[in-house]
VEXFI-904376 format. One record per atom (N, C-alpha, C): residue in one letter; x, y, z. Coordinates in steps of 0.05 Angstrom, whole numbers, plus 32768, in hexadecimal, padded with zeros to 4 digits. Each point is the difference from the previous one (the first is absolute). Layout:
<lumnus>
@pavo->A u->X v->Y w->Z
...
</lumnus>
This chain:
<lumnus>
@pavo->X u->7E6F v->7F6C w->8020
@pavo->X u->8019 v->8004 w->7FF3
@pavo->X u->800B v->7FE5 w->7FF6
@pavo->X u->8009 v->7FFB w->7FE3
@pavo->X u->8007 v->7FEC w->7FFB
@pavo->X u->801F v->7FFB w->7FFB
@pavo->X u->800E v->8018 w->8000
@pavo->X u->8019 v->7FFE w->7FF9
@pavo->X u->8012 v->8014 w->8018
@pavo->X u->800F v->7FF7 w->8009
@pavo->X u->8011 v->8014 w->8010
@pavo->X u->801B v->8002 w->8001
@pavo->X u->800E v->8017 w->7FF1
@pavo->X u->801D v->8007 w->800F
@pavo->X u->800E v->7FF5 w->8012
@pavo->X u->800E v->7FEB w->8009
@pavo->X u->8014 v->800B w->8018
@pavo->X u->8018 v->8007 w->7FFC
@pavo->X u->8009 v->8019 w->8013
@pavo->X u->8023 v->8008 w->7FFA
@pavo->X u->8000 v->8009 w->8019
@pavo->X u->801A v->8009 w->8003
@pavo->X u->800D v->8014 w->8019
@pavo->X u->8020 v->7FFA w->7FFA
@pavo->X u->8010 v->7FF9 w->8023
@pavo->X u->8011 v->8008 w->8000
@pavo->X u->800F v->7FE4 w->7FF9
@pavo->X u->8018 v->8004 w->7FEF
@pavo->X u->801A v->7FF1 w->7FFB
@pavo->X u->800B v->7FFD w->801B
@pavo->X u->8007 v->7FE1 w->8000
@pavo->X u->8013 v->7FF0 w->801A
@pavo->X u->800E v->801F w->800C
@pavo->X u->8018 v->8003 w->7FEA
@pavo->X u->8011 v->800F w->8016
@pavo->X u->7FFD v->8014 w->8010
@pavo->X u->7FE6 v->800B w->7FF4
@pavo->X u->7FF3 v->801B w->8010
@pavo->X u->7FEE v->7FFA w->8018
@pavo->X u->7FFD v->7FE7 w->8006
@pavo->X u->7FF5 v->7FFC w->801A
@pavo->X u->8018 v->7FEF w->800F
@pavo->X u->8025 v->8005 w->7FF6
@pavo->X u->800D v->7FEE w->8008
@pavo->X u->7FFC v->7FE3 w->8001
@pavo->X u->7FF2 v->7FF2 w->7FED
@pavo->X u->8006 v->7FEA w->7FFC
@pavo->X u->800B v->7FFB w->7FED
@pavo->X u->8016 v->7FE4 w->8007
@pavo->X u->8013 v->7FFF w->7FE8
@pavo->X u->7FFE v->7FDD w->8003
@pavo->X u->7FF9 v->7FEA w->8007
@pavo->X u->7FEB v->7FE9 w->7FF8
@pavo->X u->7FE6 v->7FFC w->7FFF
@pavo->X u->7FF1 v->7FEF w->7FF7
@pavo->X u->7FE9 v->7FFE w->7FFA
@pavo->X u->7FF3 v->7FEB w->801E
@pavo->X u->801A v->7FF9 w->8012
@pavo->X u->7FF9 v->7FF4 w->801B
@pavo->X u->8000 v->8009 w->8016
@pavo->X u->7FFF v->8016 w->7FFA
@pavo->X u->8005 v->8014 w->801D
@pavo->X u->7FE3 v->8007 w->800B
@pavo->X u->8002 v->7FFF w->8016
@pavo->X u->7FDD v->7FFE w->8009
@pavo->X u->7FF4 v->8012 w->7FF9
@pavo->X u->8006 v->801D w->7FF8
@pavo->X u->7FE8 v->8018 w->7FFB
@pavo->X u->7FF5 v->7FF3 w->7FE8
@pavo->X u->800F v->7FF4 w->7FE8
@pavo->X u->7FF2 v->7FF5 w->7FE9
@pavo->X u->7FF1 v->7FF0 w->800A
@pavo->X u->7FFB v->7FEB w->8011
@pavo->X u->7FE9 v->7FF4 w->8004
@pavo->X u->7FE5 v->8012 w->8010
@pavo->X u->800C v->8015 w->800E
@pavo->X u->7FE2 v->8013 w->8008
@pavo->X u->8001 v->8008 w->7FEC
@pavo->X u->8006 v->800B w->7FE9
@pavo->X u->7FFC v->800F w->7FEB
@pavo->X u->7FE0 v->7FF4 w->7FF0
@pavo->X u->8019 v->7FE1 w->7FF9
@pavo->X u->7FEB v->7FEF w->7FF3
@pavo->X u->7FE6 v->7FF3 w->800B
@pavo->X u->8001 v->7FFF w->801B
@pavo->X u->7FE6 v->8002 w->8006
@pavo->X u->7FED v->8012 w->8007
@pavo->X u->8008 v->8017 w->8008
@pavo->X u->7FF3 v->801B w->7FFC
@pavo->X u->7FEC v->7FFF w->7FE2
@pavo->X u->8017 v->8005 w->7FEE
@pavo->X u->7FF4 v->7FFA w->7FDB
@pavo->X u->7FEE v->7FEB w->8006
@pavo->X u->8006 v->7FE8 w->7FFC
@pavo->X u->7FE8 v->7FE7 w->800A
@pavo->X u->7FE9 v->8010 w->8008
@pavo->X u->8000 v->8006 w->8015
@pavo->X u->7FE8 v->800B w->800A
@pavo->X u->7FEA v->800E w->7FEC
@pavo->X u->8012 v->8017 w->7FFA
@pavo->X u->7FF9 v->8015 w->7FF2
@pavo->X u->7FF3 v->7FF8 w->7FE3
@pavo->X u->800F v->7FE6 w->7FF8
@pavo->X u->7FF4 v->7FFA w->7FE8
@pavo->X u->7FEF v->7FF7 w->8001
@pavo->X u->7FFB v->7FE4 w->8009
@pavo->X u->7FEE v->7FED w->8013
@pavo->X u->7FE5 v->800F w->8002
@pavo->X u->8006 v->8020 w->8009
@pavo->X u->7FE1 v->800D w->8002
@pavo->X u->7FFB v->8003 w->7FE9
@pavo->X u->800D v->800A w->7FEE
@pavo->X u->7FF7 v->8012 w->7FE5
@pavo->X u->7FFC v->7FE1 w->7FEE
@pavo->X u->8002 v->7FEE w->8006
@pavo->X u->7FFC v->7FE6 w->7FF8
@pavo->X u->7FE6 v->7FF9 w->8004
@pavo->X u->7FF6 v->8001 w->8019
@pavo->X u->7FED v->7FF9 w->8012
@pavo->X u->7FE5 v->8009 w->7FF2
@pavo->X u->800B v->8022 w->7FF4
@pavo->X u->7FEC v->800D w->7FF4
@pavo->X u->7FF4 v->7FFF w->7FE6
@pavo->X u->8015 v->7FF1 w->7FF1
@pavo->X u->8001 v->7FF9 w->7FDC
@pavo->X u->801B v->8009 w->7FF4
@pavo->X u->8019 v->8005 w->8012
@pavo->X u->8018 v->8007 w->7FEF
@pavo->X u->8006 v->7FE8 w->7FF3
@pavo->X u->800C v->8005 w->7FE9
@pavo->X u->7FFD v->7FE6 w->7FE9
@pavo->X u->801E v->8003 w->7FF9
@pavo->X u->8013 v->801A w->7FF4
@pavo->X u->8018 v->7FFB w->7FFD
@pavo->X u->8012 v->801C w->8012
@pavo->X u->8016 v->7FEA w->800B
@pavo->X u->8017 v->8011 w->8012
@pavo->X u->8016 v->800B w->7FE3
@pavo->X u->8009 v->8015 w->8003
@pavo->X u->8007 v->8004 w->7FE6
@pavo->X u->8021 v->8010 w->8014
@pavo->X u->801C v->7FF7 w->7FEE
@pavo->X u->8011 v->8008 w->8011
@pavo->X u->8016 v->800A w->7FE8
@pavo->X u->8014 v->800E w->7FFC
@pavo->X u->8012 v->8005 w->7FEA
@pavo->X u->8017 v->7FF3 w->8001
@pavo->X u->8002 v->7FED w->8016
@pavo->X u->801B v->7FEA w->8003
@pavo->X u->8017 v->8011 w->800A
@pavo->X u->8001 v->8013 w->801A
@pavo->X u->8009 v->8010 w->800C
@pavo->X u->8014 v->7FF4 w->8017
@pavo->X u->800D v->7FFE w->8009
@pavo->X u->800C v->7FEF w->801D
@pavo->X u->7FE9 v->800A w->8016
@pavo->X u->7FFF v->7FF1 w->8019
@pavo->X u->7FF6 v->8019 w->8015
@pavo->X u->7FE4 v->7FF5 w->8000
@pavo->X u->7FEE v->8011 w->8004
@pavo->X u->7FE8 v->8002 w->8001
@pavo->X u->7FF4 v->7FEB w->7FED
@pavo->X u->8006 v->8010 w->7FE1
@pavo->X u->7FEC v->7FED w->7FEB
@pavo->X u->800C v->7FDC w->8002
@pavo->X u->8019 v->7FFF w->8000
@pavo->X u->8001 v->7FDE w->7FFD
@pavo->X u->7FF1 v->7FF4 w->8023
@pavo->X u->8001 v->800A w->8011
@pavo->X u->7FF9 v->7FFD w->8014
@pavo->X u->7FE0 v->7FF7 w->7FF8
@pavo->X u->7FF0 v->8011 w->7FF4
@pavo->X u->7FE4 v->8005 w->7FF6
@pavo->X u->8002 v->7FEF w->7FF1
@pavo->X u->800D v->7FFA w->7FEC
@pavo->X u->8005 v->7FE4 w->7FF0
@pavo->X u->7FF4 v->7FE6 w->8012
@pavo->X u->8017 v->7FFF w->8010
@pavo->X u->8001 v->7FE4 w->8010
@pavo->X u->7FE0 v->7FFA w->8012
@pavo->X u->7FF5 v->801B w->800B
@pavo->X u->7FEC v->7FF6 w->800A
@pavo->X u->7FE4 v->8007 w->7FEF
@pavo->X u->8003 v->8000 w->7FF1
@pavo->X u->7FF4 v->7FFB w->7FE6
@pavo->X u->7FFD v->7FE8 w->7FF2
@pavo->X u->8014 v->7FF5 w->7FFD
@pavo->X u->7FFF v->7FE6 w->7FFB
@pavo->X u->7FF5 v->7FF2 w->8013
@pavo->X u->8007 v->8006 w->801E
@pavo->X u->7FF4 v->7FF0 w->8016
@pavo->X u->7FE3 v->8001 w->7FFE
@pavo->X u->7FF8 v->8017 w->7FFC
@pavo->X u->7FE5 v->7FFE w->8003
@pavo->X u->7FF0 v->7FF2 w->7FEA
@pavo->X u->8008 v->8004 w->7FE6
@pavo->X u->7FF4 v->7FEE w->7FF0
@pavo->X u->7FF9 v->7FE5 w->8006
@pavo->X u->8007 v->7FFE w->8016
@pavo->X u->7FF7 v->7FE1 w->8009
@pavo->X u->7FE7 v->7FFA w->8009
@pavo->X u->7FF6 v->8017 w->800C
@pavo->X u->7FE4 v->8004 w->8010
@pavo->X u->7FE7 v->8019 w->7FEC
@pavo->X u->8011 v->8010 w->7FF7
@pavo->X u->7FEC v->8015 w->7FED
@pavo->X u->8002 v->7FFD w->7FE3
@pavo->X u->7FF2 v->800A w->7FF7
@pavo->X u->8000 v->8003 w->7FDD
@pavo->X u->800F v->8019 w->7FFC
@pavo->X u->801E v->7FFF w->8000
@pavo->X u->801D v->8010 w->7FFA
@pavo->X u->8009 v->7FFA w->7FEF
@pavo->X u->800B v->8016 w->7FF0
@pavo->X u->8011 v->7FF8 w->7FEC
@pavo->X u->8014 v->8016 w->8001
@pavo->X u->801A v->7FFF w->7FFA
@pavo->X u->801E v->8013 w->8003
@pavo->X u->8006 v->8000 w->7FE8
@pavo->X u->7FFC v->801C w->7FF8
@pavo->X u->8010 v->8009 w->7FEE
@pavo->X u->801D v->8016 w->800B
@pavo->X u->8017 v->8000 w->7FEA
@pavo->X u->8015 v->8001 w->8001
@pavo->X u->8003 v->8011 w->7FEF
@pavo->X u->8002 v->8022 w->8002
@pavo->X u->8002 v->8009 w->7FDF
@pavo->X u->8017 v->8019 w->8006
@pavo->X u->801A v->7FFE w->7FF6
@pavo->X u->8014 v->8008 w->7FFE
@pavo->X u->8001 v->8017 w->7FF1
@pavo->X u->8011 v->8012 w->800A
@pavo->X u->8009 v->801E w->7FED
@pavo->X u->8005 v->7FF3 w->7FEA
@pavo->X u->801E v->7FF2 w->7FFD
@pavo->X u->8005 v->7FF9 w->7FEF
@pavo->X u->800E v->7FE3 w->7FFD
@pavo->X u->800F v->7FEC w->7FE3
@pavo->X u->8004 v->7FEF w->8003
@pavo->X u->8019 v->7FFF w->8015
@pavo->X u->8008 v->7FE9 w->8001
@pavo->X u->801F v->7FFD w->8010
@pavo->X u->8002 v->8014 w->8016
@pavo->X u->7FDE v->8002 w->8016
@pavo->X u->8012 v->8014 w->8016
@pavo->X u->8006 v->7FF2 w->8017
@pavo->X u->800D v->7FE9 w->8001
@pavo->X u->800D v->7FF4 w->800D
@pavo->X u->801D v->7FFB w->7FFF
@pavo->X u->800A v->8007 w->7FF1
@pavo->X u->8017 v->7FFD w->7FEF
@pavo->X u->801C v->8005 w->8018
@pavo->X u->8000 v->8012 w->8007
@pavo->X u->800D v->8016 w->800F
@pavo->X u->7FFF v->7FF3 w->801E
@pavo->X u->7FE8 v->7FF0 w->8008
@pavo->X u->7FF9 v->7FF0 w->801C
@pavo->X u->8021 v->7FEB w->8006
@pavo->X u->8000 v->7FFA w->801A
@pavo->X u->800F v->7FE6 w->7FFE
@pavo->X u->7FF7 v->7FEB w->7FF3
@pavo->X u->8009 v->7FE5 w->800F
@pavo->X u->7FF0 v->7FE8 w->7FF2
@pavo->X u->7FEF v->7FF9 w->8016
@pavo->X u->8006 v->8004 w->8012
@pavo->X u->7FE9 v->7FF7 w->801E
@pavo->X u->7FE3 v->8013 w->7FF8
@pavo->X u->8000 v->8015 w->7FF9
@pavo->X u->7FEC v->8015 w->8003
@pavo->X u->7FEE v->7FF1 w->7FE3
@pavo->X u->800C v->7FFC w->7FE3
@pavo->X u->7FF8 v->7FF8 w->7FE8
@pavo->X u->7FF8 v->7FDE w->7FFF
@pavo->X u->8002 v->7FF3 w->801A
@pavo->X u->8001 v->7FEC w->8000
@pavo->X u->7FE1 v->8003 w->800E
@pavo->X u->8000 v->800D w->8014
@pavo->X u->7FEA v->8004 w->8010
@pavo->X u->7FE7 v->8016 w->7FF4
@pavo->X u->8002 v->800F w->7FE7
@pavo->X u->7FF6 v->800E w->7FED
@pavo->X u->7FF3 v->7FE4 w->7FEF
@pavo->X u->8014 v->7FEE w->7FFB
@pavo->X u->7FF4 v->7FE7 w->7FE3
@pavo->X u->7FF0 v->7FF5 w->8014
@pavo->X u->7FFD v->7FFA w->801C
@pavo->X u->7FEC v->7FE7 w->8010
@pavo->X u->7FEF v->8006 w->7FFD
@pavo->X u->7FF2 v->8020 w->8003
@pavo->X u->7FEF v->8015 w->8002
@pavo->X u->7FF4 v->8002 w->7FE8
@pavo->X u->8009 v->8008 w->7FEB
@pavo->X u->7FF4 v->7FFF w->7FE1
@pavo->X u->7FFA v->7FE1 w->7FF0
@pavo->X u->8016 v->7FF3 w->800F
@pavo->X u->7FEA v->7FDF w->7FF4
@pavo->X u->7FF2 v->7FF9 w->8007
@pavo->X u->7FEE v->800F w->8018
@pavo->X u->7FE5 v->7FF5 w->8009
@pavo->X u->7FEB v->801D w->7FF7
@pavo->X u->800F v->8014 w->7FF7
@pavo->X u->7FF0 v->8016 w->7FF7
@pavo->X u->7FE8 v->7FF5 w->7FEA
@pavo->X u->7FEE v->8010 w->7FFB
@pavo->X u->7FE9 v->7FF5 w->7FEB
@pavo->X u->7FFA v->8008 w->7FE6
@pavo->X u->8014 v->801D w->800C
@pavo->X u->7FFF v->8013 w->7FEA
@pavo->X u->8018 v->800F w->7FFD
@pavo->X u->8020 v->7FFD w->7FEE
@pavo->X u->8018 v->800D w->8006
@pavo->X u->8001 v->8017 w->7FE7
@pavo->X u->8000 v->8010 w->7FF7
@pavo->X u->800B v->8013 w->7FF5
@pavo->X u->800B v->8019 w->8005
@pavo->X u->800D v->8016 w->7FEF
@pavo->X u->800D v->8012 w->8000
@pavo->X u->7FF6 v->8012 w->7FF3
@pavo->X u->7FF8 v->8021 w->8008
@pavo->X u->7FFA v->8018 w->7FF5
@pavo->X u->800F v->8003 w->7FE5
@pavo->X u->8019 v->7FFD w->7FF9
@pavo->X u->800D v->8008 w->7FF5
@pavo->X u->800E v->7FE6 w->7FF3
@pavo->X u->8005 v->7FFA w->7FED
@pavo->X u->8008 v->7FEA w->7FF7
@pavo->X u->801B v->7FF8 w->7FF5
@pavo->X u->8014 v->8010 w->800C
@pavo->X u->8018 v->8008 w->7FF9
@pavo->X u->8009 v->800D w->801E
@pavo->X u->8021 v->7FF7 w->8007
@pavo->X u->8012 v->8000 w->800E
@pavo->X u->8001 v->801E w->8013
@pavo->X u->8001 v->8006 w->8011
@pavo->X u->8007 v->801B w->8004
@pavo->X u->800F v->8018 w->7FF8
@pavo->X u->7FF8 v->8016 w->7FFE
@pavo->X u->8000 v->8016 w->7FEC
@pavo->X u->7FFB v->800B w->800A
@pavo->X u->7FF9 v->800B w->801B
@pavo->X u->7FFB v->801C w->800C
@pavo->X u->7FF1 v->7FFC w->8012
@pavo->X u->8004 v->801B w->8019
@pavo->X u->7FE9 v->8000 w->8012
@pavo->X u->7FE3 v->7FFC w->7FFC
@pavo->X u->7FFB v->8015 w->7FEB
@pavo->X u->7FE9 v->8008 w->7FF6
@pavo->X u->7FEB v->7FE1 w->8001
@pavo->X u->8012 v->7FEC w->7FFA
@pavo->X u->7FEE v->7FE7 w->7FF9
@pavo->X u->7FF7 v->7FF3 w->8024
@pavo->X u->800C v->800E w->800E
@pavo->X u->7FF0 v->7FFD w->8024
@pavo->X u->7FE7 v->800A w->7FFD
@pavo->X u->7FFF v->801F w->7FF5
@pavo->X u->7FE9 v->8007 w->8006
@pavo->X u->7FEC v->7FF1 w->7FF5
@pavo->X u->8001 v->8007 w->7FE2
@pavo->X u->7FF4 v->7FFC w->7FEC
@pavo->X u->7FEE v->7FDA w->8006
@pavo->X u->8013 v->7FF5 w->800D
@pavo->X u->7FF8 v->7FE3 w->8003
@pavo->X u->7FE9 v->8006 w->801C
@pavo->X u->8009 v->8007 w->800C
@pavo->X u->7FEA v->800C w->801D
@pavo->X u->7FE8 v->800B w->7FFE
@pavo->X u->7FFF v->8011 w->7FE9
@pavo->X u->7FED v->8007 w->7FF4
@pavo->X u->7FEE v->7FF2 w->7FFC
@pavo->X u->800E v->7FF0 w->7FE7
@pavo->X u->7FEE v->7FE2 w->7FF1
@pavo->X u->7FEF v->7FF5 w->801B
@pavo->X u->8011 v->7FF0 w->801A
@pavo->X u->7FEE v->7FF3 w->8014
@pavo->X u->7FEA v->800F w->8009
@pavo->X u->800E v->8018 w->800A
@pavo->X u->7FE8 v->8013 w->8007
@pavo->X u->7FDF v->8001 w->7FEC
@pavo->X u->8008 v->8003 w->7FED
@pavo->X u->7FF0 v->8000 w->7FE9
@pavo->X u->7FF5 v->7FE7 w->8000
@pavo->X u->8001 v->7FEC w->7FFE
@pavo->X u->7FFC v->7FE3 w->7FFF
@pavo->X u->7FFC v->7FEE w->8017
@pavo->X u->7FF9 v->8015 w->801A
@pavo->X u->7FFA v->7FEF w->8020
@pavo->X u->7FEE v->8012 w->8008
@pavo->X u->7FEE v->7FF4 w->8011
@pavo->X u->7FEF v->8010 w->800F
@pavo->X u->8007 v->8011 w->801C
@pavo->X u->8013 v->7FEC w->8009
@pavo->X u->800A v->800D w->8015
@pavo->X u->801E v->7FFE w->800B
@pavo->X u->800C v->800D w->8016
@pavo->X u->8025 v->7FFE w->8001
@pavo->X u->7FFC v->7FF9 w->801F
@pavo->X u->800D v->7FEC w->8004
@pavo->X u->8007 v->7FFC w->802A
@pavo->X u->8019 v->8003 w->7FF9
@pavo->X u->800E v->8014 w->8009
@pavo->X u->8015 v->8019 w->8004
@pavo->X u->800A v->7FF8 w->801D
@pavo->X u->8018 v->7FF5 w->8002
@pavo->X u->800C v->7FFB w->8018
@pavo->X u->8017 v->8012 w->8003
@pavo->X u->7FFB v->801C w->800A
@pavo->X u->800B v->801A w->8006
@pavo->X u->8005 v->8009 w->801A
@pavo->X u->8008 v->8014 w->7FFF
@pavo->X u->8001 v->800E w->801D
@pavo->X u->8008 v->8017 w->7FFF
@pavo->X u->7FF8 v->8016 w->8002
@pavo->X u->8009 v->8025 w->7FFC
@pavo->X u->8020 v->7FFD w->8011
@pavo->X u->7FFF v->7FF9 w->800F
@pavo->X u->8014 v->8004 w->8015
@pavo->X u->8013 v->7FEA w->8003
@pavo->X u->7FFE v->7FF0 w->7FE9
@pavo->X u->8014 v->7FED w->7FFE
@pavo->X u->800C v->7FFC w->7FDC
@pavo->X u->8002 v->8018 w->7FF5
@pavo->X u->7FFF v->8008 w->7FE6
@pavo->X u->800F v->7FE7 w->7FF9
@pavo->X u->8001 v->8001 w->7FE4
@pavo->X u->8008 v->7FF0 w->7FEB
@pavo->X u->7FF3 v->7FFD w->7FE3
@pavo->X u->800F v->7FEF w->7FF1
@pavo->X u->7FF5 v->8007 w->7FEB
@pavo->X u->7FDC v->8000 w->7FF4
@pavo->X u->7FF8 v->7FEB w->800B
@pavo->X u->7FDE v->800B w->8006
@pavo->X u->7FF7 v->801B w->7FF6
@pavo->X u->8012 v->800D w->800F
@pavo->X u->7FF6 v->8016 w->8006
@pavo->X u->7FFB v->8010 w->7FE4
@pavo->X u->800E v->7FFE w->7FEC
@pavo->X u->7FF6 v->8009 w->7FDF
@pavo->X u->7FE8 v->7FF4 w->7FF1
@pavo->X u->7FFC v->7FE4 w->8009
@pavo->X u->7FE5 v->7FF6 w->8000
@pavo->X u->7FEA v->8006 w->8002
@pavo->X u->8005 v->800E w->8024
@pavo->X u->7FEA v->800A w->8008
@pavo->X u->7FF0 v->8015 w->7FFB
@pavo->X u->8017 v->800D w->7FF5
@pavo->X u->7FFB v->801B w->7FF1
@pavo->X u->7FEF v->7FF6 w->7FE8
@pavo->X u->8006 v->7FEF w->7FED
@pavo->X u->7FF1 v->7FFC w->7FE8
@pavo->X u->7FF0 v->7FFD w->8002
@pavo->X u->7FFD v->7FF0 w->8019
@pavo->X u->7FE2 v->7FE7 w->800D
@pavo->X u->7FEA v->8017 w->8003
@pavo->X u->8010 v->8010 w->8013
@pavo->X u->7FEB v->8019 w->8005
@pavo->X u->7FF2 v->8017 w->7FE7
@pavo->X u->800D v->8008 w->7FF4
@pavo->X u->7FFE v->8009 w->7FE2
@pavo->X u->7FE7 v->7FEF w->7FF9
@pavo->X u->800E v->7FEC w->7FFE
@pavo->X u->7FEB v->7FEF w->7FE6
@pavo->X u->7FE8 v->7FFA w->8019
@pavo->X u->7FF7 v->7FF3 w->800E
@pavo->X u->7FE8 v->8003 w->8012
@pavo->X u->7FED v->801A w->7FFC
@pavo->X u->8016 v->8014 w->8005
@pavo->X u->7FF2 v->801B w->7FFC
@pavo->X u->7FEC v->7FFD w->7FE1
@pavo->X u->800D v->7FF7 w->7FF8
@pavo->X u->7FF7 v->8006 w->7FE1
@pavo->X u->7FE7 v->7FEA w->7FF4
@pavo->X u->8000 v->7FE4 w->801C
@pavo->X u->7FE3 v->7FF1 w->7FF6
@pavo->X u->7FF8 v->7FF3 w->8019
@pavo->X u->7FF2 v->7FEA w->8000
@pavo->X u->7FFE v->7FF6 w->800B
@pavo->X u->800A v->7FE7 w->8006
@pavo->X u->8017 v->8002 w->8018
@pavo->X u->8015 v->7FF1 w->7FFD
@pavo->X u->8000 v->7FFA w->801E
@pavo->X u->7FFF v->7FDF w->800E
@pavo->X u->800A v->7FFB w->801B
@pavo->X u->801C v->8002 w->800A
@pavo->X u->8009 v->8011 w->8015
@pavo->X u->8014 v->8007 w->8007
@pavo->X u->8004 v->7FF1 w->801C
@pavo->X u->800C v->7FEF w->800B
@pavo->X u->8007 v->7FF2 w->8019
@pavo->X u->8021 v->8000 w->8004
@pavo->X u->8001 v->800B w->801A
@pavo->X u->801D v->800B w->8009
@pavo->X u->8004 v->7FF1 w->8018
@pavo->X u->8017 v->7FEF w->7FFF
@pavo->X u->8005 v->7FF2 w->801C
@pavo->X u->8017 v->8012 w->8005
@pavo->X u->7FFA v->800B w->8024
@pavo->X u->801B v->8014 w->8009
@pavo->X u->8007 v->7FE5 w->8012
@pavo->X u->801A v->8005 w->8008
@pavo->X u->8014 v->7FFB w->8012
@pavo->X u->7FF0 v->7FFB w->801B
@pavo->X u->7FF2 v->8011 w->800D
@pavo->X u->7FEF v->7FFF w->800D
@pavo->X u->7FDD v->7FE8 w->7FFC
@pavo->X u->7FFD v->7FF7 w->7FEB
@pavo->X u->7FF3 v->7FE9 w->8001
@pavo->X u->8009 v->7FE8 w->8009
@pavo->X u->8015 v->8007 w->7FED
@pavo->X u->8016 v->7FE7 w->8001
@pavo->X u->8005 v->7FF9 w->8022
@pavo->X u->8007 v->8013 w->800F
@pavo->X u->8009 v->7FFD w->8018
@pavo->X u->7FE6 v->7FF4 w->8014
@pavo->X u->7FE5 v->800D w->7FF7
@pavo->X u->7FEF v->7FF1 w->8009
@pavo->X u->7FF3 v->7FE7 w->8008
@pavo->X u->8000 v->7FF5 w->7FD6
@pavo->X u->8003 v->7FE3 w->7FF7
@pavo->X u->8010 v->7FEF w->8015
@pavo->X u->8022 v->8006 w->7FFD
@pavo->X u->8010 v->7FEF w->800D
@pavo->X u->7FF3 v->8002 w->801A
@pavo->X u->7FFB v->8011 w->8012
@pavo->X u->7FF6 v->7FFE w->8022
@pavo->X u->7FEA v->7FF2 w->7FFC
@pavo->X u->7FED v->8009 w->7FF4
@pavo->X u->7FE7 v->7FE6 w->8006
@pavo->X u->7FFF v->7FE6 w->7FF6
@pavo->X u->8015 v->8000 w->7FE9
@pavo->X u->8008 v->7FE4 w->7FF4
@pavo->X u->8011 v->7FF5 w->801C
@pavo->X u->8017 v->8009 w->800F
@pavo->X u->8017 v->7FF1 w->8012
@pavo->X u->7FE3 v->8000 w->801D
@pavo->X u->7FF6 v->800D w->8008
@pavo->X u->7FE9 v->8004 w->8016
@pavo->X u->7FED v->7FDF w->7FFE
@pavo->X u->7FF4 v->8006 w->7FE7
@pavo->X u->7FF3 v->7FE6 w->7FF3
@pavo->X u->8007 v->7FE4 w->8000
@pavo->X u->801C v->7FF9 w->7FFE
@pavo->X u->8013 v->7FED w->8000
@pavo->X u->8005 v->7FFA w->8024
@pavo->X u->8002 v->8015 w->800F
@pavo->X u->8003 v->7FF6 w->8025
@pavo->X u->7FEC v->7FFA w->800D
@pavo->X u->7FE6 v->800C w->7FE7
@pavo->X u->7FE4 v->7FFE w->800B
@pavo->X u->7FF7 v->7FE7 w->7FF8
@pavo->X u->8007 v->7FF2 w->7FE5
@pavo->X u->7FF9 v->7FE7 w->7FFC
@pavo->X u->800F v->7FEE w->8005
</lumnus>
């Protein structure tokens, strides 16, 4: 697989509301991991829609990894200006993320205009990646969860890699990651 998806859940739906609060750092190294393998194997680009949450998270250790693999981050937006609406802390931390991106564009090349241009842009990646690492959880709904639905649809319909991190990996990761740390 040379190209992969990452999305899932927005900060506030896992209650986070800084980017320093410790679950973002298991988050981001969980991802690490996760990419790290699909890296290991020939993944060539992390591909993210410039989302809060999950994708800038996937951003950042994306960039990290480019230090050690042949990575490259692309950045490709519903539409222009969808930061607009952000504070300045969040659009400040969106510009760190896209000036080290490799590749920045937008589905749509004009301002927002409607839902329709969510899907329609989701589509496009789907269409244009080999595979999605989906950081979800049935039992911890959120917006994902319309994603998943598409994700699943469209898989159905080719040959498409589908990778789902639940709540329950996550909880794993962190125990053998904090276990690992008393052990070394």
């Amino acid at each position: 697989m040379k190209s992969l998806y990452v999305t899932g859940y927005k900060p506030f739906e896992l209650q986070i509301f800084k980017n320093n609060q410790p679950e973002v750092r298991f988050i981001k190294l969980y991802l690490q991991e996760r990419i790290r393998q699909y890296a290991e194997e020939g993944l060539e680009w992390v591909i993210i829609s410039g989302m809060l949450g999950t994708e800038l998270w996937a951003g950042e250790v994306a960039i990290r990894l480019k230090k050690n693999y042949q990575l490259k981050l692309a950045v490709i937006t519903p539409f222009l200006e969808h930061t607009a609406k952000w504070n300045e802390e969040n659009q400040l931390y969106y510009d760190r993320i896209i000036s080290q991106a490799d590749f920045v564009t937008s589905v749509y090349q004009q301002a927002y205009a409607g839902g329709y241009m969510f899907r329609e842009a989701t589509q496009f990646i789907l269409e244009n990646t080999e595979g999605t690492l989906l950081f979800y959880d049935e039992e911890h709904e959120g917006s994902p969860k319309y994603f998943k639905r598409q994700l699943i649809d469209f898989s159905n319909e080719s040959d498409y890699n589908m990778d789902i991190i639940s709540m329950d990996d996550l909880s794993v990761f962190i125990n053998e990651y904090q276990s690992e740390k008393w052990e070394g």
